[in-house]
N, C-alpha and C positions, 0 to 999 in steps of 0.2 A: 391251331389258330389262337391268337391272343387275344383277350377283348379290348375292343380299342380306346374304350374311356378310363380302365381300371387297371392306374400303373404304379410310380412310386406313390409312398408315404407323404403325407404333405409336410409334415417336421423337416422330411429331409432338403427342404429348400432351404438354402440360407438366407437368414433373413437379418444380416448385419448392416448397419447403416452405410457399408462402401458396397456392400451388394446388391443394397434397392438403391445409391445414384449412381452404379452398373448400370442398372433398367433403365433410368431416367436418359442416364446418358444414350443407348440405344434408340429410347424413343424419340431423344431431341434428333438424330442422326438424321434416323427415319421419314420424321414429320417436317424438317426442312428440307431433305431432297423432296418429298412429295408437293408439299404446297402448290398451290397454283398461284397462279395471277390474283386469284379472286380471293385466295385466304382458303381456301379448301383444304381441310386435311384426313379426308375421306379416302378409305384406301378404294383402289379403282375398281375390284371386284364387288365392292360394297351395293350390297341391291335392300336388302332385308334387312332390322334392325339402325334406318342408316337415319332417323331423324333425330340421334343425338352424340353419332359417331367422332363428328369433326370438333364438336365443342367437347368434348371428352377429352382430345386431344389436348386439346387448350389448356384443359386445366392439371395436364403431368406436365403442360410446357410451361404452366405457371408455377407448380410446384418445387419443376427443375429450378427453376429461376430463384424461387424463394430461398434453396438451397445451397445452388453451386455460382450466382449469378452471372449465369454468362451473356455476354453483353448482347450475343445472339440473339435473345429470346424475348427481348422485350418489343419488338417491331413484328417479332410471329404473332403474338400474343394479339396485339393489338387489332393485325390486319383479319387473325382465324378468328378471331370474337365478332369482329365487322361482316365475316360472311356470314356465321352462324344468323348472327342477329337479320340481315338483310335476303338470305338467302334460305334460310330453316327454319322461319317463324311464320306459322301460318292463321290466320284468323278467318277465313271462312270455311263453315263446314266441310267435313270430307265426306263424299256421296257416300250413299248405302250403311254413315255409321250408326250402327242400331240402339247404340246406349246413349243415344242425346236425353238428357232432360229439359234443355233451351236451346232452342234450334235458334241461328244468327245470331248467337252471344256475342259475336267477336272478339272474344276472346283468345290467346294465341293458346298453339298446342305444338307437339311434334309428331310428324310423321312416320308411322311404322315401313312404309315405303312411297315414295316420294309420287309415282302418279296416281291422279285423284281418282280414287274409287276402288280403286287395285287392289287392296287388301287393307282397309279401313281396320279391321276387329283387333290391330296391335295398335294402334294408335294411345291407348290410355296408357300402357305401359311404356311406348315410347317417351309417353310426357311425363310421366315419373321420371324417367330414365335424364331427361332433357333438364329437367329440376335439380337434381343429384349432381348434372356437372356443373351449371349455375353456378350453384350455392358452396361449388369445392372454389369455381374460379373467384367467386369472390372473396372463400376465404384467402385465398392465396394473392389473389394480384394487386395486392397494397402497393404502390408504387410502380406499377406497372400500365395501367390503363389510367386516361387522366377522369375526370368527375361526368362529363356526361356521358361516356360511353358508361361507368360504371352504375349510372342513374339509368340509362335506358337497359342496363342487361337486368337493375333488379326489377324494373314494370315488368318487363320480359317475365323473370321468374315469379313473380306474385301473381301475375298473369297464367301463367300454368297454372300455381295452386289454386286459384280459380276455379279454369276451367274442368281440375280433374274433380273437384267437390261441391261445385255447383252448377256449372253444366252438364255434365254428367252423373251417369251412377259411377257409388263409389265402390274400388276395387271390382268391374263387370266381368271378368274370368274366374273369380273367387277362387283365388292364387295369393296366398298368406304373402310370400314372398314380395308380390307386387303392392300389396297393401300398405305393410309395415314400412317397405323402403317410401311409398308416399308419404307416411307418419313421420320416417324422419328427415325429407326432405321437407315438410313444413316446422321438422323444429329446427333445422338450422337456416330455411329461409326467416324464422321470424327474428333475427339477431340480427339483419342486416337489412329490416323495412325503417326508414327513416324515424317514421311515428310510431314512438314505444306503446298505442294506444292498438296499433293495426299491429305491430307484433307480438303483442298480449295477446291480441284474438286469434289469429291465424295458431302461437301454441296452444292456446285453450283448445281449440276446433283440432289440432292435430292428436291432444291427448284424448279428446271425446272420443275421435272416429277409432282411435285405437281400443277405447273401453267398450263402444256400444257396438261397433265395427269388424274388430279382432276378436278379442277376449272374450266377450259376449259368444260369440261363434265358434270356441274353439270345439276339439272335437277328440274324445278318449279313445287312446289305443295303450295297451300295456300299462294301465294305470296313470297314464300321465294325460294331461288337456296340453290339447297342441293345436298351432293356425290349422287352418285348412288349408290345402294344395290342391288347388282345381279337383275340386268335391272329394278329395283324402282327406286322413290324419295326416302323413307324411309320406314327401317322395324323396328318396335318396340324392336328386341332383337338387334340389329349390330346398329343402328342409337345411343341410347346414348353410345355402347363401341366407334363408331368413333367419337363423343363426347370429348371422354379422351384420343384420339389420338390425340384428336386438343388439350386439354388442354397441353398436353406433347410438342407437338411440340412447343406451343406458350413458355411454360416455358424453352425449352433449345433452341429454337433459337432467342427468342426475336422480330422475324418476327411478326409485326402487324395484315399482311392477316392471320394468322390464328385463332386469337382471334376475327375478323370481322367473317370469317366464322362460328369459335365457335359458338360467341353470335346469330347468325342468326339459327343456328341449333336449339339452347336451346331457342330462340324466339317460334322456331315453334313447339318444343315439348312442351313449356309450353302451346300454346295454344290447340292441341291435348289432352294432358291429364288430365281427368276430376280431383276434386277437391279429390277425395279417391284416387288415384294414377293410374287407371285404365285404360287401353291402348289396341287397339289390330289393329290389320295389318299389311300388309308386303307383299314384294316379296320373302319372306324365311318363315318365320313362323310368323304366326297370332297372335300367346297368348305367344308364351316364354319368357321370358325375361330374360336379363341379371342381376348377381346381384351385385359383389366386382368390376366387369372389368365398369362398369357404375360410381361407387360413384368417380373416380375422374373428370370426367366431369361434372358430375350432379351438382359438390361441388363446380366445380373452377369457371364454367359458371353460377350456379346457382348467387350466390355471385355480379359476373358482372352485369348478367342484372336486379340484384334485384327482383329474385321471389324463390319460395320456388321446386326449379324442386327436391330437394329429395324424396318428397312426391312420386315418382315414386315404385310402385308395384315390388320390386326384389323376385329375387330366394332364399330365405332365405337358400336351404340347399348347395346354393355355396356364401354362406354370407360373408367368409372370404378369400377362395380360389376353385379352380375346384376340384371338391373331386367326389369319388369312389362311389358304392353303398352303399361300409359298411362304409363310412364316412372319407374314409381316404383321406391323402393329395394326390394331383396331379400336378404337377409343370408347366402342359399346361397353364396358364395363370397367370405366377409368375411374369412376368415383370409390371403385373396391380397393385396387392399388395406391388409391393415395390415400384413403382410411388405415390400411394394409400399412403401408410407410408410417403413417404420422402415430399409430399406437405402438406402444416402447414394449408389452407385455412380452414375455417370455415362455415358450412352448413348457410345458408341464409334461416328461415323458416317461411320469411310469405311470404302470396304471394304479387303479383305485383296487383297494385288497377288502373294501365292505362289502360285504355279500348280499346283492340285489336279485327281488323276487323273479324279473325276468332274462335273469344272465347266468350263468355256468361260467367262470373263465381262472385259467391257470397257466402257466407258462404259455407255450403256442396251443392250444386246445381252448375251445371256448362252445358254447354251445347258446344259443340265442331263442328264447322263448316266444312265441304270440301271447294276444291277449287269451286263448285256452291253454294255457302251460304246453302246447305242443313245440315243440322243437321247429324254428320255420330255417336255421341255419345250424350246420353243425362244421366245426374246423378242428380236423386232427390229423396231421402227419403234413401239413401243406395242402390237403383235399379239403373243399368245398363240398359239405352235401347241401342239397334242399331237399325240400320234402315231396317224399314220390307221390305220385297218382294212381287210385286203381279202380274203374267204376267211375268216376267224377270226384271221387271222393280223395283231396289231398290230407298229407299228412305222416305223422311215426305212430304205431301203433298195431296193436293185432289187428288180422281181420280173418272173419271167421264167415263163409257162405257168404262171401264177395264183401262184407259190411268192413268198412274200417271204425274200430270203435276209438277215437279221440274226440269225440262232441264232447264236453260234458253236458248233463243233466242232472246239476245242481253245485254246489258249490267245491272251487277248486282247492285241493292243501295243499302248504307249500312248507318242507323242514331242508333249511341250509345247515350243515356242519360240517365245521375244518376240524382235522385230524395231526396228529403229528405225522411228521416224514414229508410233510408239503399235500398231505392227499385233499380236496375240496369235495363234497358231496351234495346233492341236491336231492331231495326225495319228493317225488309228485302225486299225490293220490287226488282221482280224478271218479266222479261216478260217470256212468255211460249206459248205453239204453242200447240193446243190436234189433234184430228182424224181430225176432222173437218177442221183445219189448219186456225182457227179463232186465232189474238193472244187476250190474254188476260196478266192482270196482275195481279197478285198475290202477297198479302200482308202480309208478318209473322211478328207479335209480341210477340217477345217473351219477358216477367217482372219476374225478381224474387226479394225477398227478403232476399233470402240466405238459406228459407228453403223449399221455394214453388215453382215451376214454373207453370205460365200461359203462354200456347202458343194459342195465335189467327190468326188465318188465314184469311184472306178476298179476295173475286175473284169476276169476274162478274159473271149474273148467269148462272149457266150449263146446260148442257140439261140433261135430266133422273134423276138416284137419286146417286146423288153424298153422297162417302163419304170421310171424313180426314184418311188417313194412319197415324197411330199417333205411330210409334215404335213397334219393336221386343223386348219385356219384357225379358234379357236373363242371368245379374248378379246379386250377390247384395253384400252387404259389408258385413263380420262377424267381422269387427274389423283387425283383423293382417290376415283373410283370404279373399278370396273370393270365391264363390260358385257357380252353377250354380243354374238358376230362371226358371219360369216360371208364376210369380207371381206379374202383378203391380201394382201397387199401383197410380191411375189415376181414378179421376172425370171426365165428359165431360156434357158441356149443352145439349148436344142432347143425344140419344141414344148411349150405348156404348156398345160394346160386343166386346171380346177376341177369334179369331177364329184361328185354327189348319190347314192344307193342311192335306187332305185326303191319298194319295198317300205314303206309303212307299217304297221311292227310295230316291237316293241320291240326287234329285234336288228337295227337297220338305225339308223343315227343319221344324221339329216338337220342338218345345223349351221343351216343357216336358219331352224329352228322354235324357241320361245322356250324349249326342254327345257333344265336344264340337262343337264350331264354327270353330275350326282350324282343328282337324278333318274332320268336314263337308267338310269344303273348298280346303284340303290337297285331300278328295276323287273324287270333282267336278275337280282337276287339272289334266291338261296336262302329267305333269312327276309325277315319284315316288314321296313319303314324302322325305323329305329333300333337293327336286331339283326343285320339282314344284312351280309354284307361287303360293300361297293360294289369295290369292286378285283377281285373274284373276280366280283358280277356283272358289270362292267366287260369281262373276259375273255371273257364269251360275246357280245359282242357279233360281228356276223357281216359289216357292212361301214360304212363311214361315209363321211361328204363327204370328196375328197382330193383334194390336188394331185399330180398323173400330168406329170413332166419328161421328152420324150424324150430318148435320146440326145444330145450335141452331135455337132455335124459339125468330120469336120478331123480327124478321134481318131486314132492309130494304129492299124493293122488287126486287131492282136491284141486289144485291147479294144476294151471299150465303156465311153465315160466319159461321167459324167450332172456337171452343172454348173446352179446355180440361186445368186441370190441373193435374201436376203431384204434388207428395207430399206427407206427411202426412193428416189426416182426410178422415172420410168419407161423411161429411155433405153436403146437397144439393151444386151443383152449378150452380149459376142461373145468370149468366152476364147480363145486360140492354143493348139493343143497341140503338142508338137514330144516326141521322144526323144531323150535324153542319154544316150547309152550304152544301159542295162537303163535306168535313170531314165525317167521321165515328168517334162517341167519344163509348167507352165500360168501362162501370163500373162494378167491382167487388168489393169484399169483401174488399178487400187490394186495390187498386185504381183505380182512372179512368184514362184513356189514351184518348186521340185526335189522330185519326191518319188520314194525311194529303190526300187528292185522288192520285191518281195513277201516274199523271205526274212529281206528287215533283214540289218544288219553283221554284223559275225564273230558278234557273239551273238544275234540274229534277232531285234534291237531295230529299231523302223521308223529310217530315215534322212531326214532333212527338210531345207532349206534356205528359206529365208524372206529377200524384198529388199524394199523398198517402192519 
């Protein structure tokens, strides 16, 4: 089974100026067979999402126009703007919505679904949504619409920003993404309010909410401060669209903080996602991703901080726009494709070779850190691992009388060195606390070469028969797809066996069954799909399929050292281990390593040595 959100690279779209008025041309094709009578250009399955769909339209038909002018499009334009405004602008309250702060504002808004009371709680984000295409068709329809349609669509849009910051609370999902794109719908509604006194204030008030609003609220994961995503640091499908929130905002306001928070975002997604593009977590959804509303972040940020973040896994079948089952256009996320168009930047496609605290990566091998230096993502040979569960207790690490010890308890080290021959190495020393409440320290190294990874681990010794939790086997790469696994491909010096949890229920995750992971975790949650956190119900899971390393033989008597690699080949692997002094040095095939004892140098920084 393939997962269905996580396909091509998103670099691989082409993104040449005859292949975005390809798209446009399609969408003109599209939007004039559909229209109605009435100027409707909502596709007909459209239920959800639909109070900013049709003017969405409008503004790639104003775009097309600005571009290829075809004589077509100026009488669409005219008539689809006439029904938005007549027929999608609502000014009295929608029953049951619970985040009013001015009840009978009359003030206009757009509807998350069009009859009243039916599902009010999308409403703010449709009026976001409703702003965004505004403010494109205005940039765009210079010569197209004559002066009072153009006077009545910007009341229209001033009117929203309004309604969404002063009749209401601001951003009420506390969803980063919906926020920022409100931030930069009021900096480019305020270019286009007649009185440069009302468009001073409306940016003023846009960069506050963003200071006191966002930034004020962000929230640390991996060393970095990031929006919030419906009470997360970050979710894999909204994380790079607020991405290209920031890239917008920094392009039309010139504001430096938002190219600093940019690059900080696109820092930490480049260290999250593994070298095949492959990502999963969230406070909304686990696996989905986004796919056209990402490439102008990926693009603009990519480029800044010099790494290749296109490599990122999109939705290939919303590759150019949000489209219908049977393929057709949808206008719910048109202001992305015409930002997407109108930015000239150019993908950046290698990666970044500085070596960051929570990334491993080299050729196709990449290993991706939590904020406890545990391993939450591992890619070697095309296999996806995650991190197994045993007890409730996720994660990579020994466990010893059921305990898995990756907590820390107290401060994490971290020693990066590159070696000649291409070898990359990461050394993690980690203190930890088991049943016992003995601490010990624990030592991961991980080395690759870009097509192998060796992880070694070294602890003091344990009581019973300790073994290495070494990964949940769960994806693997088909090229432009991904699929799910069950299947990995991993040597280990000691004993190795792949075990299953017995129990079919929902807190027992069997990898061989065609569940995903976000499933899984969608059923371990709190709320319904779509509201719950998959990450938190993720957490209750209680055990999962995992690879169990014993021991290697040969270790020095005071430890216990656990040694696996991941990779291609099946041939023996038989690591040496000898002591250097307090050192531990381990030789393999590919090199030998020194690694330092446990306290680290004068300043109880880990000590490493790396030969090929």
């Amino acid at each position: 089974m393939h997962l269905p959100h996580q396909r091509g690279p998103l670099h691989d779209l082409p993104d040449t100026p005859e292949a975005y008025d390809a798209v446009l041309a399609d969408v003109t094709e599209q939007a004039l067979a559909r229209m109605t009578p009435e100027g409707n250009l909502e596709h007909p399955d459209c239920v959800d999402d639909i109070g900013d769909t049709s003017l969405g339209i409008t503004s790639l038909l104003a775009l097309a126009w600005q571009r290829g002018k075809d004589p077509r499009l100026p009488a669409a334009v005219r008539r689809s703007l006439t029904f938005h405004l007549d027929e999608r602008v609502y000014t009295e309250d929608n029953p049951g919505y619970p985040n009013l702060r001015v009840r009978n504002s009359g003030l206009p808004y757009a509807r998350y679904t069009l009859a009243s009371g039916a599902h009010p709680i999308g409403d703010w984000p449709s009026t976001v949504w409703a702003l965004l295409q505004a403010v494109n068709v205005l940039d765009t329809a210079d010569g197209l619409v004559d002066e009072a349609q153009r006077t009545r669509l910007v009341e229209v849009a001033h009117g929203y920003w309004r309604w969404l910051t002063e009749a209401t609370f601001f951003n009420p999902q506390e969803a980063g993404n919906q926020a920022i794109g409100c931030v930069v719908a009021g900096l480019m509604l305020a270019r286009h309010l007649p009185s440069p006194q009302v468009g001073d204030s409306v940016r003023r008030e846009a960069l506050r909410l963003y200071e006191d609003e966002i930034r004020a609220h962000r929230v640390a994961d991996r060393g970095a401060l990031l929006p919030p995503e419906h009470g997360g640091a970050y979710d894999n499908n909204y994380g790079p669209i607020s991405l290209s929130f920031l890239a917008q905002a920094h392009r039309v306001s010139g504001e430096e903080r938002f190219a600093e928070d940019g690059e900080a975002l696109a820092r930490y997604l480049d260290a999250r996602l593994t070298c095949g593009g492959f990502d999963n977590g969230g406070p909304r959804y686990s696996e989905q991703h986004s796919a056209f509303e990402s490439v102008l972040g990926l693009r603009y940020f990519g480029a800044r901080i010099g790494s290749d973040l296109g490599r990122y896994r999109g939705d290939s079948r919303w590759a150019r726009h949000a489209r219908k089952d049977d393929g057709g256009v949808d206008g719910h996320f048109a202001w992305m494709l015409v930002w997407q168009i109108q930015d000239t930047t150019r993908w950046h496609r290698t990666p970044s070779t500085t070596p960051v605290r929570h990334q491993l990566r080299a050729g196709t091998v990449s290993v991706a850190f939590d904020t406890r230096m545990t391993p939450s993502l591992v890619e070697a040979a095309g296999v996806y691992y995650l991190p197994a569960a045993v007890q409730r207790q996720h994660g990579f690490g020994p466990v010893t009388d059921g305990f898995l010890l990756c907590r820390p308890m107290g401060e994490v080290r971290v020693r990066d060195v590159v070696a000649q021959g291409g070898l990359r190495a990461k050394l993690v020393t980690k203190p930890v606390v088991g049943r016992d409440h003995v601490l010990r320290h624990v030592q991961s190294l991980y080395v690759t070469d870009g097509t192998t990874l060796w992880m070694t681990v070294a602890v003091e010794r344990l009581p019973g028969t300790p073994y290495l939790l070494a990964g949940l086997p769960y994806a693997a790469d088909d090229g432009d797809r991904v699929r799910r696994t069950a299947e990995p491909r991993v040597t280990s010096a000691g004993d190795l066996r792949l075990t299953h949890p017995t129990p079919d229920d929902p807190h027992h995750f069997d990898a061989r069954t065609p569940v995903t992971q976000e499933q899984a975790a969608f059923a371990l949650a709190a709320d319904p799909r779509g509201y719950g956190n998959p990450d938190e119900g993720w957490s209750h899971l209680v055990a999962s399929t995992a690879l169990e390393a014993q021991p290697a033989p040969g270790t020095p008597e005071d430890l216990h050292v656990f040694a696996v690699r991941y990779g291609p080949g099946a041939d023996a692997f038989t690591p040496v281990f000898a002591r250097v002094g307090t050192a531990l040095r381990v030789r393999t095939e590919a090199f030998t390593a020194v690694i330092g004892e446990a306290a680290g140098d004068a300043s109880g920084e880990p000590e490493l040595t790396l030969s090929a």
